[in-house]
N, C-alpha and C positions, 0 to 999 in steps of 0.2 A: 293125932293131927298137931297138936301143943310140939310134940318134938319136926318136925315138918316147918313150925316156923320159928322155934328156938337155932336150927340149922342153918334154914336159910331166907333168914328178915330179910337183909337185904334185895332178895331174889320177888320174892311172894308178898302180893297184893292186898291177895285176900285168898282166903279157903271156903268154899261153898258147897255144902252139900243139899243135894235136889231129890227129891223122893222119886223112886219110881217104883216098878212093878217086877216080881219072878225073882227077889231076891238080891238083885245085879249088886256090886261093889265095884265100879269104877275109877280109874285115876287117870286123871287128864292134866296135864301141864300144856297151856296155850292152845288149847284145843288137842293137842295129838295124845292117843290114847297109852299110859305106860303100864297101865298092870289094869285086868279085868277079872273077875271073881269069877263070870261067865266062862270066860274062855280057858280058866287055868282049875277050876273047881272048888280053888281054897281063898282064904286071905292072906295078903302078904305077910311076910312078920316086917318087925320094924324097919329093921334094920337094911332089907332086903327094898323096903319102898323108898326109905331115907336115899338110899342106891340109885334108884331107878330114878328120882325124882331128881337126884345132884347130876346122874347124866345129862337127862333132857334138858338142864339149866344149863351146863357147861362147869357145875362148880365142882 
């Protein structure tokens, strides 16, 4: 997550993570969902979520 806002301070607020249940790994930029651990089976790698999260921004 350290690399997420070394990338993009200007972008990102704050980063919060919320406990839940079954596992889930989550990633949400503004509400909308950009990678889920549920739905794909694995964890992103880095550099794949650094990606995904500079789309949703525009950056």
């Amino acid at each position: 997550m350290e690399l997420l806002l070394d990338r993009f301070e200007e972008y990102i607020g704050e980063i919060a993570l919320k406990p839940s249940d079954g596992g889930r790994f989550e990633v949400t930029v503004d509400g909308e969902l950009v990678f889920s651990k549920h739905a794909t089976g694995r964890f992103p790698e880095e550099e794949e979520l650094i990606r995904l999260v500079g789309e949703r921004l525009g950056a």
